[in-house]
VEXDREN-2710 file (C-alpha; in Angstrom, 1 decimal):
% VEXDREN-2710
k/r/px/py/pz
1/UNK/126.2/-52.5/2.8
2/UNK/122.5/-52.9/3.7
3/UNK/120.2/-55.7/2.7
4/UNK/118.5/-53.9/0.7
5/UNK/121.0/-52.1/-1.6
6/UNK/122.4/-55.4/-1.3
7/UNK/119.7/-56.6/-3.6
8/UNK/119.5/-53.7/-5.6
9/UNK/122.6/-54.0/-6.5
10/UNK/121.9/-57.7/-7.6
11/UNK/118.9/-56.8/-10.0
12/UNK/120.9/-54.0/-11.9
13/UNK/123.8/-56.4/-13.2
14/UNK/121.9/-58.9/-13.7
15/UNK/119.4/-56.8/-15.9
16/UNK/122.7/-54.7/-17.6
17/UNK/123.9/-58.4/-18.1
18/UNK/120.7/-59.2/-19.9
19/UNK/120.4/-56.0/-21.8
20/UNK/124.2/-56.5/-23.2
21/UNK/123.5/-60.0/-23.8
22/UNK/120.3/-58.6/-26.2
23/UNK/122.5/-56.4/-27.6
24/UNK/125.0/-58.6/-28.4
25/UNK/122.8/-61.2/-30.1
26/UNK/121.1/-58.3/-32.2
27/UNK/124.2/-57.2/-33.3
28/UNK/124.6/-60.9/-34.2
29/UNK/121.5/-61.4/-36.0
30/UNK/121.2/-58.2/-37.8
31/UNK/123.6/-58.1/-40.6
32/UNK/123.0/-55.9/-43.5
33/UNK/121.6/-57.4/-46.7
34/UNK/124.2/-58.8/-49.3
35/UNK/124.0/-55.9/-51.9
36/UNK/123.9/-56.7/-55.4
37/UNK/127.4/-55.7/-56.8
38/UNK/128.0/-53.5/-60.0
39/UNK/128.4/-55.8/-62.6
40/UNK/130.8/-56.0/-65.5
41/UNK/132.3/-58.2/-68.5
42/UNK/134.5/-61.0/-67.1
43/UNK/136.5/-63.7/-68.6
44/UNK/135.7/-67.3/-69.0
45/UNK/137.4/-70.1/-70.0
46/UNK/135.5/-72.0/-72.8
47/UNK/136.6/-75.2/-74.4
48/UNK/134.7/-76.6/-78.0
49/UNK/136.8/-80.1/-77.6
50/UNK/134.2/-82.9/-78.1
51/UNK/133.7/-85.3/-74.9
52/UNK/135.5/-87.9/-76.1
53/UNK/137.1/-90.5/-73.3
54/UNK/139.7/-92.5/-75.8
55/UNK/140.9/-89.4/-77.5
56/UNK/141.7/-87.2/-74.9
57/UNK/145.1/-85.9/-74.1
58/UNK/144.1/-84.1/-70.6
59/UNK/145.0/-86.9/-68.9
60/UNK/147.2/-89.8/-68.4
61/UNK/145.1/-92.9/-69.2
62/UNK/142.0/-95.0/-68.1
63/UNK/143.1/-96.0/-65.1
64/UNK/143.4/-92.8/-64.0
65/UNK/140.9/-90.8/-65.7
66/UNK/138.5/-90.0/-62.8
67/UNK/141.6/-89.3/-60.4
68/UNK/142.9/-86.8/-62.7
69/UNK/139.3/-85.1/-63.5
70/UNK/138.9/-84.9/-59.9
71/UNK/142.2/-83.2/-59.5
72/UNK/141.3/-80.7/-62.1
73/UNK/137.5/-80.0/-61.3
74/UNK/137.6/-80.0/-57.4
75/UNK/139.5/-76.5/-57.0
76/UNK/136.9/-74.7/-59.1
77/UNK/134.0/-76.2/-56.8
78/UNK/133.1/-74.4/-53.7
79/UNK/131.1/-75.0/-50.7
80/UNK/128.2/-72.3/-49.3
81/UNK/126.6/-71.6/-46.5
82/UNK/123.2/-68.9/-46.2
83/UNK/121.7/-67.6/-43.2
84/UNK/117.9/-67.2/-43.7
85/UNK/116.0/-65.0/-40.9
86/UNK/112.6/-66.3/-40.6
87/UNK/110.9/-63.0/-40.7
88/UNK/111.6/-63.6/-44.6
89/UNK/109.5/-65.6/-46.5
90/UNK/111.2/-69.7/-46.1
91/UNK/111.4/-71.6/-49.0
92/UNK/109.4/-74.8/-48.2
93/UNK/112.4/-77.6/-49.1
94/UNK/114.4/-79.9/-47.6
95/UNK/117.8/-77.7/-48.3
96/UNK/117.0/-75.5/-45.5
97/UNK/117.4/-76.3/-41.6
98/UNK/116.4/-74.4/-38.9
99/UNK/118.5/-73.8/-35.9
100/UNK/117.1/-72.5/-31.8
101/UNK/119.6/-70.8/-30.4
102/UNK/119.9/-70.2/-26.2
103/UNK/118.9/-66.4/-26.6
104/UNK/115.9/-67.3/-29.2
105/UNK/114.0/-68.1/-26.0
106/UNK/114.2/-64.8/-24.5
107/UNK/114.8/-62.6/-28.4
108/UNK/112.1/-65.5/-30.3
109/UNK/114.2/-65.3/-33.4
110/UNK/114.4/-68.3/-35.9
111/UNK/116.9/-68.7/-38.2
112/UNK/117.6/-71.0/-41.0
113/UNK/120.5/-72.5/-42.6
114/UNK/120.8/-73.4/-46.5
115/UNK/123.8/-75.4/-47.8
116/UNK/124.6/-76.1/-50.9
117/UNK/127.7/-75.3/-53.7
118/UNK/128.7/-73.4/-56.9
119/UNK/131.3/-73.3/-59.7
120/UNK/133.8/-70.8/-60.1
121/UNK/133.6/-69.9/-63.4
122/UNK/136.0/-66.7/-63.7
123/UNK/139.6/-65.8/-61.9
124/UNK/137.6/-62.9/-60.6
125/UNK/135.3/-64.8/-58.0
126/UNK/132.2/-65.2/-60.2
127/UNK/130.2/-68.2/-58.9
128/UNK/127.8/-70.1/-60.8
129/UNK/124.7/-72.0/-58.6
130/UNK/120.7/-72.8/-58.1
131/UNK/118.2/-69.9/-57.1
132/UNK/117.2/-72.3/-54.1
133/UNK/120.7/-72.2/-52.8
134/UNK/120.6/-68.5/-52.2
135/UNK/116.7/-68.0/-52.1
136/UNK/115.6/-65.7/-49.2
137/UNK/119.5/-64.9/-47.8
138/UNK/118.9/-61.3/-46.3
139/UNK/121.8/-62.1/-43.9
140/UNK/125.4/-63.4/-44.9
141/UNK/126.6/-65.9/-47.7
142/UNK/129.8/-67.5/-46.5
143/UNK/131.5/-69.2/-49.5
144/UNK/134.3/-71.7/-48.6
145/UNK/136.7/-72.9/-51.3
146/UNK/138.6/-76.4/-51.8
147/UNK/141.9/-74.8/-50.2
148/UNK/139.8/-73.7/-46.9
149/UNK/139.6/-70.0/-47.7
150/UNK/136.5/-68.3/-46.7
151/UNK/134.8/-65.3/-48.6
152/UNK/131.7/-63.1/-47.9
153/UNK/129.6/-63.5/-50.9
154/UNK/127.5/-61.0/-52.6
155/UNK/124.5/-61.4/-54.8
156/UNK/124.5/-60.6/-58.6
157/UNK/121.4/-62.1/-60.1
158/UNK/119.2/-64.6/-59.3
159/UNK/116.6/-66.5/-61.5
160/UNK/113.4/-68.7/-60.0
161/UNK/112.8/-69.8/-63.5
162/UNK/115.5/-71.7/-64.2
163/UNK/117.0/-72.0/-60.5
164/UNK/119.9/-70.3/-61.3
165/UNK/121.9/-68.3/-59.9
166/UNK/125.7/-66.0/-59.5
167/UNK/127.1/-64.9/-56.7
168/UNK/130.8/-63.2/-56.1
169/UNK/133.5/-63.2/-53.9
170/UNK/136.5/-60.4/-54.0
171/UNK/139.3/-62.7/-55.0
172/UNK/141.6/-61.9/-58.2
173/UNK/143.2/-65.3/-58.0
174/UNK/140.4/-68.0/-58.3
175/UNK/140.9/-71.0/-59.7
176/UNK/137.9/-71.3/-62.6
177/UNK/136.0/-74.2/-64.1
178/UNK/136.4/-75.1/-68.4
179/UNK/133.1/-74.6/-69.6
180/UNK/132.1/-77.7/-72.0
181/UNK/129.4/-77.3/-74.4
182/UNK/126.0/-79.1/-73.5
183/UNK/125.0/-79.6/-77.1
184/UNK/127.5/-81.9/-77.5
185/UNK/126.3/-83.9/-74.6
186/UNK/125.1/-88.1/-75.2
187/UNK/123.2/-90.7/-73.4
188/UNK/125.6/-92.8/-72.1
189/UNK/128.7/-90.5/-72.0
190/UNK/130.3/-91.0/-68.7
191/UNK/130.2/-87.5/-66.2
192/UNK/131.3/-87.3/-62.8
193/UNK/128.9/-85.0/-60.2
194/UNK/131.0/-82.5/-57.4
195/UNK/129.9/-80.9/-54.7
196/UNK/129.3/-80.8/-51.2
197/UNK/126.6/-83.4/-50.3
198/UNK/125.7/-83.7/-46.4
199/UNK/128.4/-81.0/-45.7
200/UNK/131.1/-83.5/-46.7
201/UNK/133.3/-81.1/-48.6
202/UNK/134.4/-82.2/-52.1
203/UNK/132.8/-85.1/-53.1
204/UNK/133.1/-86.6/-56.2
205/UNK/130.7/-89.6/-57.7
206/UNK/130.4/-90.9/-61.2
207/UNK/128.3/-92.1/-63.6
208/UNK/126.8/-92.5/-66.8
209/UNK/124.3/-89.4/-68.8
210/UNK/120.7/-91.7/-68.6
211/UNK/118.6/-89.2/-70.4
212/UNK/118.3/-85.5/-71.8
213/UNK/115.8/-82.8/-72.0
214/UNK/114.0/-84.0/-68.6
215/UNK/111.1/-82.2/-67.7
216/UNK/110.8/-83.3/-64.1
217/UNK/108.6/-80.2/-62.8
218/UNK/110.5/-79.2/-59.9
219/UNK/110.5/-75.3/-60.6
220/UNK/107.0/-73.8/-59.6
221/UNK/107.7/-70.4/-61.2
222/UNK/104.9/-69.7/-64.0
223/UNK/107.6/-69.0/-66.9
224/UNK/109.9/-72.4/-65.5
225/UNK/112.2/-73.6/-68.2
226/UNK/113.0/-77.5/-67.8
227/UNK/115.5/-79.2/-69.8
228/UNK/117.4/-81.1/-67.6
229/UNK/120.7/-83.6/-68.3
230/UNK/119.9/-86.7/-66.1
231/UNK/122.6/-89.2/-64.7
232/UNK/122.9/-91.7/-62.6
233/UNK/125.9/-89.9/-60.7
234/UNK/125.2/-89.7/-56.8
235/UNK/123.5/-86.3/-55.9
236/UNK/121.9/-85.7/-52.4
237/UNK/121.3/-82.9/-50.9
238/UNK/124.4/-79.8/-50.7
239/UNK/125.1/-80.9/-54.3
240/UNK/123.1/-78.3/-55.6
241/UNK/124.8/-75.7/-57.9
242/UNK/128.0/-78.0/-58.0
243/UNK/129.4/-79.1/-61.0
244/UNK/128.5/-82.2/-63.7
245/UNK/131.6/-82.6/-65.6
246/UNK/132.7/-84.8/-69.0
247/UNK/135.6/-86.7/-69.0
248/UNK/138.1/-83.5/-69.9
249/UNK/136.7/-82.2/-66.9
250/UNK/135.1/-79.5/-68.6
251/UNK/131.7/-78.2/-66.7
252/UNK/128.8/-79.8/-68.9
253/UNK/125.7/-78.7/-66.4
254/UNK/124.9/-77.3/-62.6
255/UNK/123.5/-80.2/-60.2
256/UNK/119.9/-79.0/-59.1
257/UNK/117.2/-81.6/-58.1
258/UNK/117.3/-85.5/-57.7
259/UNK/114.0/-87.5/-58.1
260/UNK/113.5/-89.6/-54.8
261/UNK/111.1/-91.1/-52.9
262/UNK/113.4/-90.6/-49.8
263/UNK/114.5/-87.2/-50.0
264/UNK/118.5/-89.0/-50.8
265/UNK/119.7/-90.8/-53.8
266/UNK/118.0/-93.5/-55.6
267/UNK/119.4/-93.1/-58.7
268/UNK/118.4/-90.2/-60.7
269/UNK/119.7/-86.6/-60.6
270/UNK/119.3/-83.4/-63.1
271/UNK/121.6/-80.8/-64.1
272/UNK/120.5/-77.6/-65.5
273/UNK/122.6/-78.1/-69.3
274/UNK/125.9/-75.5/-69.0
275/UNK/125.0/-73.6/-72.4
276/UNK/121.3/-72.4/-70.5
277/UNK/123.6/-72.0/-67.3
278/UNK/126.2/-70.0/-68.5
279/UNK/123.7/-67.7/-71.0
280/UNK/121.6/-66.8/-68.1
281/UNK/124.9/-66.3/-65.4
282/UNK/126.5/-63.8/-68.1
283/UNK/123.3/-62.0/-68.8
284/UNK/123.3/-61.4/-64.6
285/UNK/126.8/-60.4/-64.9
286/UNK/126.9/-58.2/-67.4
287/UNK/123.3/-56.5/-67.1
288/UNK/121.8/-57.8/-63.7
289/UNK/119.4/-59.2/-64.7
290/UNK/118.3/-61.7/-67.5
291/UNK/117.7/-61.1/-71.0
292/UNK/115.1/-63.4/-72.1
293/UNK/113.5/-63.4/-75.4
294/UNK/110.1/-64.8/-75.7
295/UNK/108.5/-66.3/-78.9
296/UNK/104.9/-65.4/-77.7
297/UNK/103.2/-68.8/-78.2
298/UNK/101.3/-71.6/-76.5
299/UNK/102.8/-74.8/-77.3
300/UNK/102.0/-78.5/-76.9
301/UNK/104.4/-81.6/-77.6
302/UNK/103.1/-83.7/-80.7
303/UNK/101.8/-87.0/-79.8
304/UNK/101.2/-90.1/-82.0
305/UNK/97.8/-89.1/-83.1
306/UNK/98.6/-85.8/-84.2
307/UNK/101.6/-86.4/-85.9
308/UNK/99.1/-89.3/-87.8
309/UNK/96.6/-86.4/-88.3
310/UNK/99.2/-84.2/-89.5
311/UNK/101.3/-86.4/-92.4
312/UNK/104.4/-86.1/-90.2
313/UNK/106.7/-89.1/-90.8
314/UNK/108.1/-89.3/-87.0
315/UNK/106.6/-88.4/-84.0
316/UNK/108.3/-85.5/-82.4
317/UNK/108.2/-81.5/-83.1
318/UNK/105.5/-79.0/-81.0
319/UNK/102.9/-77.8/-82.3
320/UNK/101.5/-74.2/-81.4
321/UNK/98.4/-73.8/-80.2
322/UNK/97.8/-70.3/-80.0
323/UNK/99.5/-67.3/-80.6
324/UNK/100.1/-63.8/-78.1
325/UNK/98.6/-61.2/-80.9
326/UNK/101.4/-58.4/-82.0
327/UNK/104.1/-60.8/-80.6
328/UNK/107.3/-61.9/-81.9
329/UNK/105.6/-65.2/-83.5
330/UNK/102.6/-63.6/-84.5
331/UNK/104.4/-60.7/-86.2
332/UNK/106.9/-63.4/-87.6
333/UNK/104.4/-65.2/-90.1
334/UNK/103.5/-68.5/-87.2
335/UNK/100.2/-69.6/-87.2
336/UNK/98.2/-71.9/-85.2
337/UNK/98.7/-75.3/-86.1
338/UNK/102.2/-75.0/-87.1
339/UNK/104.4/-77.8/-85.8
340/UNK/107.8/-76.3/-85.0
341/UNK/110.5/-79.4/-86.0
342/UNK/113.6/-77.4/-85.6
343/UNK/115.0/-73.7/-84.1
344/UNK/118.0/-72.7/-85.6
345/UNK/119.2/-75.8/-86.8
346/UNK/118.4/-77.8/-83.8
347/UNK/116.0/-80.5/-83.4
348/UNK/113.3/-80.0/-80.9
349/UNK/110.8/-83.2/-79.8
350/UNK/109.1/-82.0/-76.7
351/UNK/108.1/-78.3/-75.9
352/UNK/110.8/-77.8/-73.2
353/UNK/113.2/-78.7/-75.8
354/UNK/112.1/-75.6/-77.6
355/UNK/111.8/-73.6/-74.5
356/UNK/115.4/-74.3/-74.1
357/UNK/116.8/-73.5/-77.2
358/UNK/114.5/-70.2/-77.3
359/UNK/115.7/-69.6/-74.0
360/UNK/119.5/-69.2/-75.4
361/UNK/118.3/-66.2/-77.2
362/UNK/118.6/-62.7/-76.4
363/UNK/115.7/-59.9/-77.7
364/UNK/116.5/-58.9/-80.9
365/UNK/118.2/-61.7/-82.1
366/UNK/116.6/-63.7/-84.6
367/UNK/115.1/-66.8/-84.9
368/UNK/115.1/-69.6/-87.4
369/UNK/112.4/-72.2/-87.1
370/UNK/112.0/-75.2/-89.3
371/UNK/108.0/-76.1/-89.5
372/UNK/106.2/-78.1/-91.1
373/UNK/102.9/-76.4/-92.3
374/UNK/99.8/-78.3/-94.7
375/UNK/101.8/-81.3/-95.2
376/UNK/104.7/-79.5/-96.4
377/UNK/108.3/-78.0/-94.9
378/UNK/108.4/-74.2/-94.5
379/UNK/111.1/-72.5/-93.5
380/UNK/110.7/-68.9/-91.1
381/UNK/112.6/-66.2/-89.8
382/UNK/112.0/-63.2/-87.7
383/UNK/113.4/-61.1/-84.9
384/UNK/112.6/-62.0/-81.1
385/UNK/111.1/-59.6/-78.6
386/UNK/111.4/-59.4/-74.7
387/UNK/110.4/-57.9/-71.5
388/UNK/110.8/-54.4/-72.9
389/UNK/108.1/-54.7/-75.7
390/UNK/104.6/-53.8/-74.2
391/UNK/102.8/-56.8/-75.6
392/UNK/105.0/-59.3/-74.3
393/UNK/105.4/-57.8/-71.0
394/UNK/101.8/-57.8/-70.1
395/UNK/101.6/-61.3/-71.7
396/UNK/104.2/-62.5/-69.6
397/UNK/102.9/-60.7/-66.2
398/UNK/99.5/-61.9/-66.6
399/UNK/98.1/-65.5/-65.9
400/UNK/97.5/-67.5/-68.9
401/UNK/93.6/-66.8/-69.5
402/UNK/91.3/-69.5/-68.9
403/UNK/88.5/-70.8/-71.1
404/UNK/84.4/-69.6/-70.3
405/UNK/83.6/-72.4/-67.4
406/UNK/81.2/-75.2/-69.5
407/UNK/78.1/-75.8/-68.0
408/UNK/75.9/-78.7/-69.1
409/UNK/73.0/-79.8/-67.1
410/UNK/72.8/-83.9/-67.1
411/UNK/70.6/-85.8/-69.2
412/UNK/69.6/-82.7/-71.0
413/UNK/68.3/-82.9/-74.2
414/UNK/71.5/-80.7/-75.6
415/UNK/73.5/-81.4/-78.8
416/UNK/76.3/-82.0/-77.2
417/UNK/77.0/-86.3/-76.0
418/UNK/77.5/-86.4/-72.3
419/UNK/78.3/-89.2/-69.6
420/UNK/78.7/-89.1/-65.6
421/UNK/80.9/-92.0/-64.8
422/UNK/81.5/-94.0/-61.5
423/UNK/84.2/-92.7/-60.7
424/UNK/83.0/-89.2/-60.0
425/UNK/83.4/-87.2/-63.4
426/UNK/81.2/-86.6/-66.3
427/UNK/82.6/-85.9/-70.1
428/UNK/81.7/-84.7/-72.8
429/UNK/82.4/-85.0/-76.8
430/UNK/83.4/-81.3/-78.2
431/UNK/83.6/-81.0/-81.8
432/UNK/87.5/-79.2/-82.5
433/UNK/86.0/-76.3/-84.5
434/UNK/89.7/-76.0/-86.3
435/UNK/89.2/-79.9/-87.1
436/UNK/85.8/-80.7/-87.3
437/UNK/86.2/-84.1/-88.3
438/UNK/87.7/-84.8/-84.9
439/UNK/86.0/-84.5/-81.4
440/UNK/87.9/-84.3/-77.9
441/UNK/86.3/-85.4/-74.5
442/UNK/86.3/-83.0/-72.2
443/UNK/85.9/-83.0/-68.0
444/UNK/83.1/-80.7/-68.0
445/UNK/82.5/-81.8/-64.1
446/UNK/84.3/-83.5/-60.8
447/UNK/83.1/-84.4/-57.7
448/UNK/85.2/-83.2/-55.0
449/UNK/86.1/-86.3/-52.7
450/UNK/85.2/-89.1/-56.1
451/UNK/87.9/-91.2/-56.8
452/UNK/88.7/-89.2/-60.0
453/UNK/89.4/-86.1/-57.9
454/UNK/91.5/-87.7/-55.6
455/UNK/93.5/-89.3/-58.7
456/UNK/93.8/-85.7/-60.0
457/UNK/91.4/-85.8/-62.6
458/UNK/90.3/-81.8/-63.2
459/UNK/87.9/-80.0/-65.0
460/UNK/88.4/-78.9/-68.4
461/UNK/91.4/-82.0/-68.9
462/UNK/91.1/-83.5/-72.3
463/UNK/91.3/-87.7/-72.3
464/UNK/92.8/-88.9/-74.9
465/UNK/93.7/-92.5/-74.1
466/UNK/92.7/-94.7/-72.1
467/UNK/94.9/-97.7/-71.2
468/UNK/97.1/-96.4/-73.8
469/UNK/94.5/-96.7/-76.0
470/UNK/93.4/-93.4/-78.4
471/UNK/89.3/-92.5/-77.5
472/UNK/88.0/-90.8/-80.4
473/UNK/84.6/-90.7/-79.3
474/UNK/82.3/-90.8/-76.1
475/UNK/80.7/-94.0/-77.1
476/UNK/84.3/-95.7/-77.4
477/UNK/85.1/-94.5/-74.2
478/UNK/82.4/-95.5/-71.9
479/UNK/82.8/-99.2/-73.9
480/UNK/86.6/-99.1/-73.0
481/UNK/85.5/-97.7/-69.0
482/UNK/82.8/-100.6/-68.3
483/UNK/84.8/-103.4/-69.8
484/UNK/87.5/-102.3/-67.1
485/UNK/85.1/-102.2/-64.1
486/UNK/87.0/-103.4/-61.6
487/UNK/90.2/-103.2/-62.4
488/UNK/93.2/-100.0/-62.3
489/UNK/92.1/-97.5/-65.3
490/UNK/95.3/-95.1/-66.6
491/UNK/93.9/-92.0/-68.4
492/UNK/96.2/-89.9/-70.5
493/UNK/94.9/-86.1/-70.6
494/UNK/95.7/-82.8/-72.1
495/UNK/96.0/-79.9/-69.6
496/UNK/96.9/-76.4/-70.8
497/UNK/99.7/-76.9/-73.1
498/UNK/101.3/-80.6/-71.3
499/UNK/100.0/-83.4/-71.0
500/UNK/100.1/-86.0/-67.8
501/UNK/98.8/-89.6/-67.1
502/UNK/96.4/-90.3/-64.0
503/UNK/95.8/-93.5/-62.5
504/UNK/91.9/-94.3/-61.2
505/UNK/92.0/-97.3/-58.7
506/UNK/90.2/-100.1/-59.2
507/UNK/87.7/-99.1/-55.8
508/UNK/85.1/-97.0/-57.7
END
């Protein structure tokens, strides 16, 4: 053969080789989107015994009881595995890894990996988990169970609000999860956290509940619900949407975040409570999507000073500061000014405890709120709307509006007491005009690049303590702020409806 066709030859397979190697690595990346399944009523195992470790008869004793929840809980916990493209848009966390393929230098295609787990919670292959497990998986969602079975998953429903999130796998023969009941859930009950952490399938660690109703501002959606069970358990990353279990073994809330300086345990994780978990996964199951009632308010924890201003006897309740007009508390008889001590029975002390309870609600079920109203207890009822009433939906799709900017030239001759202070803001006393006895100091300026800026400090925060002390008035305040000078100030502010403590260093 001559030379020539010689070389020919040559170039063809080796560009039919490179053309079936594209192929083949296209065929490889390009998997169809998990479709969303037709959903339907399914079974779940529920259990109303209370969490108590002396009393149970599930297992055989003390020395055992962790080695026989494990036995019970593990089979119900599963392990997942997502394949992200990055042509999607890649959630910016530490639960996803990327991976450069041979090929991705000649077909540039990045891919990412998220791991993480989930709870069976029906015989049918329903699987309980976080939003961020599954968030952006246009490709496959291989599931992997205790006994080393592996499943294509399928999407059901996902929620960014309260990272949740169900999944399903075709399997009649699942082995499903007790669900406990989160209400019944104390500080200092023991629980015991499952999951896959690090890709080391089914691991268990224990520990004690070390607080409830944690609002740790994790979830960056605008209608986040936060009201987490904390515990000291071990959870690092790949325990997400695993289990949190009492001592019958019975699933008391879904593993989601851990608060670390590290990115791995040190000491603190949070579990999304089972009753929110499993309310939200059935609504996904049995409509697609969630059925959330709102109660159409703005809403503010109650602090020392206002339960004082109010004649409250405890500090604790939420008070509302203003209402969505023609919604479901408006319509209902709430006003502004109302503190809300109690929904259907339940106590509520911080304004994601309410969220949660509300939260727990479908539309058109109705509400009971215990408030306490011109120094006296009043008792109201009324139906709650959602998504499908016009008001509410463009109340909900909206941003919350924000106040006219305030604008006060320095050293003016206004009305209204002003002071620039070192540290690179300037406030302002503001009569309440529902309390006009009281004034609040407001950031009517920063200076981008002050020391206040760089602490956080923003326009239009309200102080209302400095050094944990209460500042009624502007003169107070710049007393308090000079006799500090050079020393760390703490400010405690009001912004929007929560409230936050900044730190000014002592270099001003």
């Amino acid at each position: 053969m001559p030379l020539h066709q010689k070389i020919l030859t040559g170039i063809l397979v080796l560009l039919t080789g490179m053309l079936l190697g594209a192929l083949l690595m296209l065929m490889r990346g390009n998997w169809m989107p998990p479709e969303r399944v037709e959903v339907r009523y399914t079974e779940v195992m529920r259990s109303s015994q209370h969490p108590d470790t002396m009393q149970t008869t599930s297992f055989s004793g003390p020395a055992s009881l962790f080695g026989d929840i494990a036995e019970k809980v593990i089979p119900a916990v599963v392990y997942i595995e997502t394949e992200v493209s990055m042509q999607q848009a890649m959630p910016n966390d530490e639960h996803h890894q990327f991976e450069n393929q041979f090929w991705d230098r000649f077909l540039p295609r990045r891919r990412a990996q998220s791991i993480g787990s989930g709870v069976l919670i029906s015989r049918d292959g329903y699987i309980l988990t976080n939003h961020h497990v599954i968030d952006g998986a246009d490709r496959r969602i291989r599931v992997m169970t205790h006994d080393r079975k592996q499943y294509q998953a399928v999407i059901v429903g996902s929620d960014p609000s309260t990272d949740l999130a169900v999944i399903k796998i075709e399997t009649e023969d699942a082995t499903p999860i007790v669900i406990g009941n989160s209400d019944q859930v104390r500080i200092g009950d023991w629980v015991m956290a499952v999951g896959n952490p690090f890709r080391l399938r089914s691991t268990v660690t224990a520990g004690i509940v070390s607080a409830l109703g944690r609002d740790v501002d994790i979830i960056t959606d605008r209608m986040r619900i936060e009201s987490f069970i904390q515990t000291d358990a071990a959870i690092n990353r790949g325990n997400s949407g695993g289990a949190l279990v009492n001592t019958n073994g019975e699933l008391i809330g879904i593993n989601t975040a851990i608060a670390s300086e590290s990115g791995t345990y040190q000491g603190y994780g949070f579990a999304v409570p089972v009753n929110m978990a499993m309310k939200i996964g059935q609504d996904m199951i049995e409509h697609g999507s969630v059925q959330r009632a709102f109660l159409g308010v703005e809403i503010t924890s109650v602090d020392y000073e206002q339960a004082r201003r109010r004649g409250l006897s405890h500090v604790g309740g939420v008070e509302v500061r203003n209402l969505v007009p023609m919604g479901s508390a408006d319509l209902g008889g709430l006003r502004r000014g109302d503190v809300i001590l109690a929904v259907n029975g339940f106590p509520v002390d911080a304004a994601n405890r309410l969220q949660e309870r509300i939260a727990l609600m479908r539309p058109g079920e109705e509400v009971k709120l215990n408030v306490w109203r011109d120094n006296s207890l009043v008792d109201i009822s009324f139906p709650l709307k959602g998504l499908e009433d016009d008001t509410i939906r463009e109340w909900a799709s909206t941003a919350p509006p924000s106040r006219e900017p305030m604008e006060f030239e320095p050293d003016s001759e206004s009305a209204v007491p002003q002071k620039s202070f070192d540290a690179g803001f300037t406030l302002a006393e503001l009569a309440v005009l529902e309390e006009m006895p009281r004034n609040e100091l407001v950031v009517v300026r920063v200076d981008q690049g002050s020391a206040s800026y760089e602490a956080g400090l923003r326009t239009e925060d309200v102080i209302t303590h400095l050094d944990g002390v209460p500042m009624e008035s502007l003169r107070s305040f710049a007393g308090s702020w000079d006799g500090g000078s050079g020393r760390e100030l703490t400010l405690r502010i009001q912004r929007n409806t929560g409230t936050l403590s900044i730190t000014i260093p002592a270099e001003r």
